[in-house]
BAPA-477956 format. One line per field, with one value per residue (C-alpha): residue number from 1; residue in one letter; chain; y, x, z. Coordinates in pm, 1 decimal. Example, Ala and Ser with C-alpha at 12.3 -4.5 7.8 and 13.67 -1.06 7.14 Angstrom:
2
vonu	1,2
mardo	A,S
zapa	A,A
yy	-450.0,-106.0
xx	1230.0,1367.0
zz	780.0,714.0
//
This chain:
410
vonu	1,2,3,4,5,6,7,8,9,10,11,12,13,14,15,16,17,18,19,20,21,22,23,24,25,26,27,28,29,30,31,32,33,34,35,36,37,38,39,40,41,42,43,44,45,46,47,48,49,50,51,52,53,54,55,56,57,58,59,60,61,62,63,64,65,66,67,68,69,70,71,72,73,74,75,76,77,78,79,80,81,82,83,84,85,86,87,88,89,90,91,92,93,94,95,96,97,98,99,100,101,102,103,104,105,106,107,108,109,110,111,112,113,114,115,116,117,118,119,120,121,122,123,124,125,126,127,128,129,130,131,132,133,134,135,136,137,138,139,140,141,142,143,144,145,146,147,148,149,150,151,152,153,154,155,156,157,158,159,160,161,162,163,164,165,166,167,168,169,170,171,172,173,174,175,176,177,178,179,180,181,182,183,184,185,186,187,188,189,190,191,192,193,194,195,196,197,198,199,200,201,202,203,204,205,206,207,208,209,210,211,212,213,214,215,216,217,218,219,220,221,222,223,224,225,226,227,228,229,230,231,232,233,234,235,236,237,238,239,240,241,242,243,244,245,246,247,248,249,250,251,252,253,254,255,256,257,258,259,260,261,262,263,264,265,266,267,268,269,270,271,272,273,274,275,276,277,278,279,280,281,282,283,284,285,286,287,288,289,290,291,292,293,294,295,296,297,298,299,300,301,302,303,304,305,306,307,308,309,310,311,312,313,314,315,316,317,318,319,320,321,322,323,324,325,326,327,328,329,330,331,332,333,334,335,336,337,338,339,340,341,342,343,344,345,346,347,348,349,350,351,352,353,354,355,356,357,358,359,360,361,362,363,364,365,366,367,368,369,370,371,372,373,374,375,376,377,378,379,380,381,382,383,384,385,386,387,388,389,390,391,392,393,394,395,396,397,398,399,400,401,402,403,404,405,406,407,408,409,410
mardo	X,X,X,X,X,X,X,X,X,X,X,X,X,X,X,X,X,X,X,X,X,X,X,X,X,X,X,X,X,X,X,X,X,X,X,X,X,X,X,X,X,X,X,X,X,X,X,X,X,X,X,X,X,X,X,X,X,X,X,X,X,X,X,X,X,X,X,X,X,X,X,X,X,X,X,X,X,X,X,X,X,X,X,X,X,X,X,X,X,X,X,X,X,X,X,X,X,X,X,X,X,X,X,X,X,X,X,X,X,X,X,X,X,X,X,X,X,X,X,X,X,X,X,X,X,X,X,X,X,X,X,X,X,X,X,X,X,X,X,X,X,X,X,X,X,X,X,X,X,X,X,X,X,X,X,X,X,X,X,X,X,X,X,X,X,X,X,X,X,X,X,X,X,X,X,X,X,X,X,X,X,X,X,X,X,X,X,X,X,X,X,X,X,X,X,X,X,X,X,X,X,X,X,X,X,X,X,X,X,X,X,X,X,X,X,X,X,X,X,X,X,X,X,X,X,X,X,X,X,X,X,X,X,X,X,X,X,X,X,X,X,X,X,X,X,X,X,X,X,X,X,X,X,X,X,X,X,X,X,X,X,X,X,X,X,X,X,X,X,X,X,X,X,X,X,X,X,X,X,X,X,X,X,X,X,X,X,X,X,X,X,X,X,X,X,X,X,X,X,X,X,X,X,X,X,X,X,X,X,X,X,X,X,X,X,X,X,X,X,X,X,X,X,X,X,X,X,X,X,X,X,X,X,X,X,X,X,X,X,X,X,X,X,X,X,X,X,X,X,X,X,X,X,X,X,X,X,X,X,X,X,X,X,X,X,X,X,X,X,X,X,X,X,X,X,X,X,X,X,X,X,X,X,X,X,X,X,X,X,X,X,X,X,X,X,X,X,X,X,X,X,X,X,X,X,X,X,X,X,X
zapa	A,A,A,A,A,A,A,A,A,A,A,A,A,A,A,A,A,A,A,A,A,A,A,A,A,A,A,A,A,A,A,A,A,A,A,A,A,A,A,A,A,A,A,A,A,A,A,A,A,A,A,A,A,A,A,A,A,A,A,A,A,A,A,A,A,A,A,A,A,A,A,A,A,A,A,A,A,A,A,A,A,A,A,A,A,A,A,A,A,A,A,A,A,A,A,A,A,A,A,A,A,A,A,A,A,A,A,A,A,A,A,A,A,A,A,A,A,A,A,A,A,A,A,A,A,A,A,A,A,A,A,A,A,A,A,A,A,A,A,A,A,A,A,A,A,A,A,A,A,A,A,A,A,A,A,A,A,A,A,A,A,A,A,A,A,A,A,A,A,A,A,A,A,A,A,A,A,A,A,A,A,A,A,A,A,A,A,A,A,A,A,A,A,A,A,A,A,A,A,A,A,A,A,A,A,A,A,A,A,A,A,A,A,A,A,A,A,A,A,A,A,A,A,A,A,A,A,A,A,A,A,A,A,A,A,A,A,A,A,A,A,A,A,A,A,A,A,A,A,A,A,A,A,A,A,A,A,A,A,A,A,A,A,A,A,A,A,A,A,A,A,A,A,A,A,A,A,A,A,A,A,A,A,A,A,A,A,A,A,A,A,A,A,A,A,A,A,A,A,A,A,A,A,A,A,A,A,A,A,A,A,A,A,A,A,A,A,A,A,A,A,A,A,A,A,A,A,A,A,A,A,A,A,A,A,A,A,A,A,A,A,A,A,A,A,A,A,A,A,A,A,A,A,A,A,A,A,A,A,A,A,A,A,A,A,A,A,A,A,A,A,A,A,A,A,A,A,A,A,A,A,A,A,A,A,A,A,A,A,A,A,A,A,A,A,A,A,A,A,A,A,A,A,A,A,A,A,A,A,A
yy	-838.9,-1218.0,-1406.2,-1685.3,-1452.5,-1507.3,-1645.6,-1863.1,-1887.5,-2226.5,-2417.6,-2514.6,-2869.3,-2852.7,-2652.5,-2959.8,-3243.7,-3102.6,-3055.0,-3417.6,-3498.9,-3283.6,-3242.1,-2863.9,-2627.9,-2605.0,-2292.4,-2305.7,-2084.5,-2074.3,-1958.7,-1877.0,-1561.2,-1445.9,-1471.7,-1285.8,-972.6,-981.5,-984.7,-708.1,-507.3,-509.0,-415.1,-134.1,6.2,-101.9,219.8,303.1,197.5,101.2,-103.4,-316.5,-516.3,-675.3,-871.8,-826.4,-1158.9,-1065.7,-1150.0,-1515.0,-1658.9,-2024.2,-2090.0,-2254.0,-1892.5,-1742.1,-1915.7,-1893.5,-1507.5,-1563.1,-1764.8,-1472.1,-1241.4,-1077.0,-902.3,-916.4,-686.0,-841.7,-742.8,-986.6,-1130.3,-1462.4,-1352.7,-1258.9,-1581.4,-1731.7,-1553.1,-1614.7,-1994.1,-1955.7,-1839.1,-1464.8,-1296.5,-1035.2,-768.9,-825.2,-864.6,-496.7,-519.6,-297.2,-341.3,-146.6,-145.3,-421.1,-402.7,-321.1,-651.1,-771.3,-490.6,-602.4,-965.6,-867.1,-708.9,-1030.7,-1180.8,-811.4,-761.9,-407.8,-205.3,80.2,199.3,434.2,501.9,791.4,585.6,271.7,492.0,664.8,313.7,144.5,424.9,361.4,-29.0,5.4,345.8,147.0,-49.0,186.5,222.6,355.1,584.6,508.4,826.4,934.9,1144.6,1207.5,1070.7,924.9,636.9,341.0,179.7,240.2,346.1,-19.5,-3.8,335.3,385.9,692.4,934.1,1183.5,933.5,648.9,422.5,378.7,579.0,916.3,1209.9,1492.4,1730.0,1543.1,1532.6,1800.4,1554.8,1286.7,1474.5,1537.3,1144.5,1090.8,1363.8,1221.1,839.5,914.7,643.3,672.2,686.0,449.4,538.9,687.0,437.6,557.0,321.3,428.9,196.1,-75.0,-78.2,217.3,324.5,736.1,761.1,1118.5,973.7,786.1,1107.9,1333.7,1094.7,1094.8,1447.9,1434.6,1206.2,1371.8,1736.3,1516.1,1307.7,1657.0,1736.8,1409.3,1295.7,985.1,769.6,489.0,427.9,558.6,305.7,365.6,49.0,-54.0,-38.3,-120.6,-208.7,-530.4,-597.9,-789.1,-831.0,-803.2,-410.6,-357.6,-72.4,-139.8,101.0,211.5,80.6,193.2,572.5,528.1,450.9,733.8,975.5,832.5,794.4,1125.6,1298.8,1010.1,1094.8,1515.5,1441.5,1198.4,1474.5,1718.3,1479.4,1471.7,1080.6,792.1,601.7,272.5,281.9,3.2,-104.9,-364.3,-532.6,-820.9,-841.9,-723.4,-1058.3,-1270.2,-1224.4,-1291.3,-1635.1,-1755.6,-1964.0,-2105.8,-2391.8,-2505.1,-2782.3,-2732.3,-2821.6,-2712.9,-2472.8,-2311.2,-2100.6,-1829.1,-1605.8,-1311.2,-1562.7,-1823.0,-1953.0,-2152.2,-2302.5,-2405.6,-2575.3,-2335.2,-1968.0,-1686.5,-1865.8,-1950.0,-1647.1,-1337.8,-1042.5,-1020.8,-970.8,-788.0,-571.6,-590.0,-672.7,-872.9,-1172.5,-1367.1,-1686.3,-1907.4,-2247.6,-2471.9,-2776.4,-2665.4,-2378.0,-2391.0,-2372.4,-2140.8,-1838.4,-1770.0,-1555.2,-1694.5,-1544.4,-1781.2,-1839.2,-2029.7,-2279.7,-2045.7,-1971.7,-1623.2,-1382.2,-1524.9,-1405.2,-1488.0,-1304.6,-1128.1,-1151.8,-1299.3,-1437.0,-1763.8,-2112.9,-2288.9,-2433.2,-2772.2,-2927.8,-3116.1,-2879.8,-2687.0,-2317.0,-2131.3,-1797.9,-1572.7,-1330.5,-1576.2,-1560.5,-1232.2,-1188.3,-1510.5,-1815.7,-1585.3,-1468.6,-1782.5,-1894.7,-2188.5,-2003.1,-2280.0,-2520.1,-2569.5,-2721.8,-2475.9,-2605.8,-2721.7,-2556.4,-2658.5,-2475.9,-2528.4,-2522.6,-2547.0,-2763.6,-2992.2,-2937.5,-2933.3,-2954.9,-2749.1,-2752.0,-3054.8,-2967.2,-2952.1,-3276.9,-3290.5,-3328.8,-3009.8,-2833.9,-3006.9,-3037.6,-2689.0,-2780.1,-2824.9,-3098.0,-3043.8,-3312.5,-3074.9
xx	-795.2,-872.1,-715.1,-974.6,-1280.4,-1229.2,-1457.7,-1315.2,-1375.7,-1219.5,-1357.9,-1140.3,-1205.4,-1101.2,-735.4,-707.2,-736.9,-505.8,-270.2,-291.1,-286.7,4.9,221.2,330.9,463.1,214.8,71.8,-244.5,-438.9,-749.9,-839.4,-1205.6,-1045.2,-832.3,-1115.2,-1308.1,-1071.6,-985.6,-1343.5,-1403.5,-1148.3,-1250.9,-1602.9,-1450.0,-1279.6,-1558.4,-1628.8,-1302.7,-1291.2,-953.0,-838.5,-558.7,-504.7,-139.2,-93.3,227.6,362.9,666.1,381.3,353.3,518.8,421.2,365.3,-4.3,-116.0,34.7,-163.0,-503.5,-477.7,-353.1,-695.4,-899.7,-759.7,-507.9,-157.6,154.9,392.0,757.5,1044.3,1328.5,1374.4,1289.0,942.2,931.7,1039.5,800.0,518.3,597.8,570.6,246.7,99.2,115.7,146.8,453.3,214.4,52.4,365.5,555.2,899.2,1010.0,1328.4,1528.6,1909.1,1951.9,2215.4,2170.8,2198.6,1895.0,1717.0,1869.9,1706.7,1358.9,1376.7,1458.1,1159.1,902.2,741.2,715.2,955.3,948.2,1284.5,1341.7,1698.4,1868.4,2181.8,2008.1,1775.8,2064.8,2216.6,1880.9,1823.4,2137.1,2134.9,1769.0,1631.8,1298.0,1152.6,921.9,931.9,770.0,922.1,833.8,850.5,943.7,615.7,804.0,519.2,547.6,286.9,249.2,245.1,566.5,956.8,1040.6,744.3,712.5,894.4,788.5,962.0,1257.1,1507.1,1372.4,1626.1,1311.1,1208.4,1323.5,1225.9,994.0,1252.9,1463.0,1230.4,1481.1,1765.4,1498.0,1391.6,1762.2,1826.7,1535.8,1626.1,1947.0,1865.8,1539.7,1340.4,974.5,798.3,467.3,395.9,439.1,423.9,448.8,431.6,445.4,419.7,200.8,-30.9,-185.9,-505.1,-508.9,-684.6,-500.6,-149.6,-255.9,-440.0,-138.5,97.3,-217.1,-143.1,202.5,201.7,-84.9,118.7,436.9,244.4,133.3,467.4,486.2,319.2,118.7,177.8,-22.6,-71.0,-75.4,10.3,-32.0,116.2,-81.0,10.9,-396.5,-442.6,-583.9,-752.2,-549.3,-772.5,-1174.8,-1190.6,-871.0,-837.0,-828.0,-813.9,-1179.2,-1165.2,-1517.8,-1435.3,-1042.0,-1199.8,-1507.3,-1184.1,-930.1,-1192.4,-1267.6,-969.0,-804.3,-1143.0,-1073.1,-701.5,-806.5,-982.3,-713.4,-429.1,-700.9,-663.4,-820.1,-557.3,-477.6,-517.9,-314.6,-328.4,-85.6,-214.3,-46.1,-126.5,-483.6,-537.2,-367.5,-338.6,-623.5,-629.1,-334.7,-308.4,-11.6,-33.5,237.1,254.1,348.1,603.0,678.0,511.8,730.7,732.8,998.0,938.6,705.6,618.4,470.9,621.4,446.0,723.6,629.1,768.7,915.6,1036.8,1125.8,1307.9,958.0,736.0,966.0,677.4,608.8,993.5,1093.2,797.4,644.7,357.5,33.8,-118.4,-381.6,-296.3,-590.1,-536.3,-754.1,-715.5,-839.5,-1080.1,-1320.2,-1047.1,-1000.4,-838.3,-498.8,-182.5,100.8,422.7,435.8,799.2,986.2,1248.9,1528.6,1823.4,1767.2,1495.0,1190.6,839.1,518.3,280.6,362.9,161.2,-171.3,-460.0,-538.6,-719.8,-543.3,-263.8,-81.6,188.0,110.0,-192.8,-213.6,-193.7,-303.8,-118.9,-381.1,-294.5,-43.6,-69.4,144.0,495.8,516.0,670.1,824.5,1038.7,1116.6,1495.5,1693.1,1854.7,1939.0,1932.8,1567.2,1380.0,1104.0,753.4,498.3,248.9,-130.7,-393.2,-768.6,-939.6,-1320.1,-1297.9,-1025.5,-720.7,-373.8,-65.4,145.8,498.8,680.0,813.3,1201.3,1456.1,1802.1,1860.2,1722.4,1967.4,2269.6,2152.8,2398.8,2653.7,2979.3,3196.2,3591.7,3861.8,4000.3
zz	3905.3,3985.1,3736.2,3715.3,3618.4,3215.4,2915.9,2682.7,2347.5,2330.3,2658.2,2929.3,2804.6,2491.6,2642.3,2900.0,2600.2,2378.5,2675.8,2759.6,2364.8,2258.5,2575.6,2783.2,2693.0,2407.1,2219.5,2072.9,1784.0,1700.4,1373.5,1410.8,1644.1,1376.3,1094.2,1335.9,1424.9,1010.6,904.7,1170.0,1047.7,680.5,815.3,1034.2,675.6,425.1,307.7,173.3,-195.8,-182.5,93.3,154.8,504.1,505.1,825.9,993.5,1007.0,1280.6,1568.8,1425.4,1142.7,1143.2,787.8,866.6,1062.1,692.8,495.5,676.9,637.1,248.4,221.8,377.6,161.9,348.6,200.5,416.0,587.3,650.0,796.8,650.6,355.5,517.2,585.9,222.8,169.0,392.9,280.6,-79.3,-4.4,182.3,-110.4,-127.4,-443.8,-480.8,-501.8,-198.6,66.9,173.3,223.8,495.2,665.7,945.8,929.9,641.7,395.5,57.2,-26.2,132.6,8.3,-345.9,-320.9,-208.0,-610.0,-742.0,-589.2,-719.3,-393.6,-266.0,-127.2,177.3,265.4,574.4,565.7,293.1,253.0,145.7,-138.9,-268.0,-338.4,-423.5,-677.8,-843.0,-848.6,-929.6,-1098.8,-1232.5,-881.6,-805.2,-357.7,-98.4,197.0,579.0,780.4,1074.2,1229.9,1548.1,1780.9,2097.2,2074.6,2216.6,2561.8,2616.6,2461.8,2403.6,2162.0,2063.0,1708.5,1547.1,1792.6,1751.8,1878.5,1669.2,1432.0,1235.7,943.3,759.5,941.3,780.6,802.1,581.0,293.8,109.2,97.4,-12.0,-325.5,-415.4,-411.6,-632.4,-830.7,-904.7,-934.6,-1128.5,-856.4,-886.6,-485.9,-517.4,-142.6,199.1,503.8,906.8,1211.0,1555.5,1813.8,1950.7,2201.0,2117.7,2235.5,2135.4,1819.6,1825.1,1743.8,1401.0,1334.1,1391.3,1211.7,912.9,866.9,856.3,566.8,385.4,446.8,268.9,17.7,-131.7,-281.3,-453.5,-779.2,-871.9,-547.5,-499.4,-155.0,262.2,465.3,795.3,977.6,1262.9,1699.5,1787.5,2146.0,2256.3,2598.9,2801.3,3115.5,3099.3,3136.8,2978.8,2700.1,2401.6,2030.8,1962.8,1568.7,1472.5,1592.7,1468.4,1103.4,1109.7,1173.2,949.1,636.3,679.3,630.6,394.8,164.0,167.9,95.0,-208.8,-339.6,-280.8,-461.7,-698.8,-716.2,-527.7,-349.4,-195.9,206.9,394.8,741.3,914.9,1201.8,1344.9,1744.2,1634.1,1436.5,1631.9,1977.2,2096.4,1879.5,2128.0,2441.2,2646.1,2794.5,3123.6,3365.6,3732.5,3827.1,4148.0,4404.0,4646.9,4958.0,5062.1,5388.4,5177.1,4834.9,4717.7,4397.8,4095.2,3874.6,3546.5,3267.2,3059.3,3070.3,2902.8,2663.5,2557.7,2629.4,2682.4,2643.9,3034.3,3092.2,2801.0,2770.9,3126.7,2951.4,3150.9,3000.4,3203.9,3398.4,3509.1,3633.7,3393.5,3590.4,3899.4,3784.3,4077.6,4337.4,4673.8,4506.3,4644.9,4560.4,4354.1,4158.0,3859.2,3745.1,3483.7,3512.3,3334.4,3500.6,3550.2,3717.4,3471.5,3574.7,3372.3,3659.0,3974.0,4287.3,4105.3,4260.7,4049.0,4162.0,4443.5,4216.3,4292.1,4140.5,3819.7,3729.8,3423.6,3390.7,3063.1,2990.1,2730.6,2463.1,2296.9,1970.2,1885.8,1963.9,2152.6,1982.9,1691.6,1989.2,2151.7,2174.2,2258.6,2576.7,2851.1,2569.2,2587.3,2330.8,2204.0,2205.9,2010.9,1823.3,1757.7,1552.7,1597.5,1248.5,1223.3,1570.5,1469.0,1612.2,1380.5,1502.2,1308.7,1464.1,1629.2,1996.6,1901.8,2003.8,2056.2,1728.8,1649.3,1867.8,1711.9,1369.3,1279.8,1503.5,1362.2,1601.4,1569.4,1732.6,1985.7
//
């Protein structure tokens, strides 16, 4: 694919002035994307009387990107108590933020009572000892459908081999515990994997947890997580939402009427809302030849923006300050010492040192993973809000990597 064939939705302008205003590395959101992919969600679901969209806040958690989706209505889905913190102090009420943790102690579990949000555990050993330290929280279970789903193992989650949720076949041992411990189950909750465009995997996982839900009384909810593909180049993929929610309505409507009580459904997007929002901004700063490649080094790395090592995923790389340019092949790289690829063999607009190069899709899983590795500073974030531009996280100093440093006479 030629990199440089792309619409934007903020102009190339606009990306080049706030780059000159704010300094690279730079992220940038824009919040009339996210409205967008939130209000087209609700629309996608409308007809179920009962909804609830929570965002999942692990793709971004800058408190301003919290509060936007607070403000459109959204609930929240965390993963550590410090999202429940952070969502609790972007305005969230209890009610609205899910709790649900992988491989935390029972402590943690313990706190997110003391602040009444709701609770999913996935794990026997921590409901045996929730249920005695707290008989009266009501909780919901995540299970394990045992689906492969998603693009691929790193973000598939719902198979056999998963640490993440209790599997189906367990659901003897689960009744003992709450036999014995008296807990009351408010809901069942599956996720399994991202980037997932088979609308046949949420269905299969649907009808494992309707097939479960039966032998339970009074819950509340299904949650079914999220894992929607986005497009990451023009004809890319991408989950079919209008068909996903003619097929899930369907059957979450004839097992209403079978549990013979209208429940709550929940969905948890996170790269669906905010991915798309997100753009990456890097200066040259240095191309280089080699006897087969030619090199684009940027300022920053993977300490920065780790999804196209970690995941090998593809995000778009267009160079914004030379749009119109002779296209040309380039491997852009980071300035990490280690191998740190952004794009492999792409063919982007004749790049020169000191241009800028926009990376797409950065709004999910991008920051929120960022480190301090090679003690780099992380960068700055801005967010575009009604055409005025925010910025909403300093880039980081050298004060900010010492500030929890201890010093000892040695």
């Amino acid at each position: 694919m030629n990199d440089n064939k792309k619409n934007y939705s903020v102009s190339r302008d606009q990306l080049m002035q706030l780059g000159k205003k704010y300094g690279t590395p730079l992220y940038i959101y824009d919040s009339e994307k996210i409205e967008r992919q939130y209000i087209k969600m609700k629309k996608a679901f409308s007809e179920v009387p009962h909804l609830r969209i929570n965002y999942a806040c692990k793709a971004n958690t800058n408190l301003n990107v919290l509060k936007f989706l607070q403000k459109l209505g959204s609930g929240l889905d965390t993963v550590s108590i410090q999202e429940v913190e952070l969502g609790l102090r972007a305005g969230f009420s209890p009610k609205h933020i899910i709790f649900t943790p992988n491989c935390v102690s029972i402590q943690e579990v313990n706190k997110a009572v003391y602040f009444g949000v709701r609770i999913n555990i996935d794990n026997l050993s921590i409901l045996e000892q929730f249920g005695s330290d707290n008989p009266n929280y009501p909780v919901g279970i995540r299970i394990n459908p045992h689906i492969m789903a998603g693009g691929n193992y790193k973000i598939s989650v719902g198979h056999v081999d998963s640490k993440f949720g209790i599997s189906y076949y367990q659901i003897p041992h689960l009744k003992r515990i709450l036999k014995n411990t008296g807990l009351k189950i408010e809901g069942f909750h599956m996720h399994t994997g991202s980037d997932i465009s088979d609308i046949e995997a949420f269905l299969q996982g649907a009808q494992v947890i309707f097939q479960i839900a039966l032998n339970f009384t009074d819950i509340d909810y299904i949650d079914f997580g999220s894992g929607f593909k986005v497009p990451y180049t023009k004809n890319d993929i991408k989950t079919d939402l209008n068909f996903l929610s003619r097929s899930i309505i369907e059957k979450f409507e004839t097992f209403c009427k079978v549990y013979g009580k209208k429940l709550t459904l929940i969905w948890e997007p996170g790269k669906f809302l905010v991915s798309e929002s997100g753009y990456f901004l890097v200066h040259v700063n240095v191309i280089k030849h080699t006897t087969s490649t030619v090199f684009a080094g940027v300022d920053s790395g993977f300490n920065h923006f780790i999804r196209p090592m970690f995941y090998d995923a593809y995000h778009c790389i267009e160079n914004i300050s030379n749009p119109n340019g002779r296209s040309r092949f380039y491997t852009v790289v980071g300035y990490i010492c280690e191998s740190d690829t952004f794009g492999f063999n792409r063919q982007i607009a004749e790049i020169r040192e000191g241009d800028i190069l926009c990376i797409k899709n950065a709004g999910a899983y991008c920051f929120s993973m960022s480190s301090n590795y090679n003690s780099r500073y992380r960068p700055s974030e801005v967010m575009i809000v009604k055409g005025q531009d925010f910025l909403i996280r300093r880039r980081e100093t050298m004060q900010d990597l010492l500030r929890n440093i201890v010093e000892i006479q040695i």
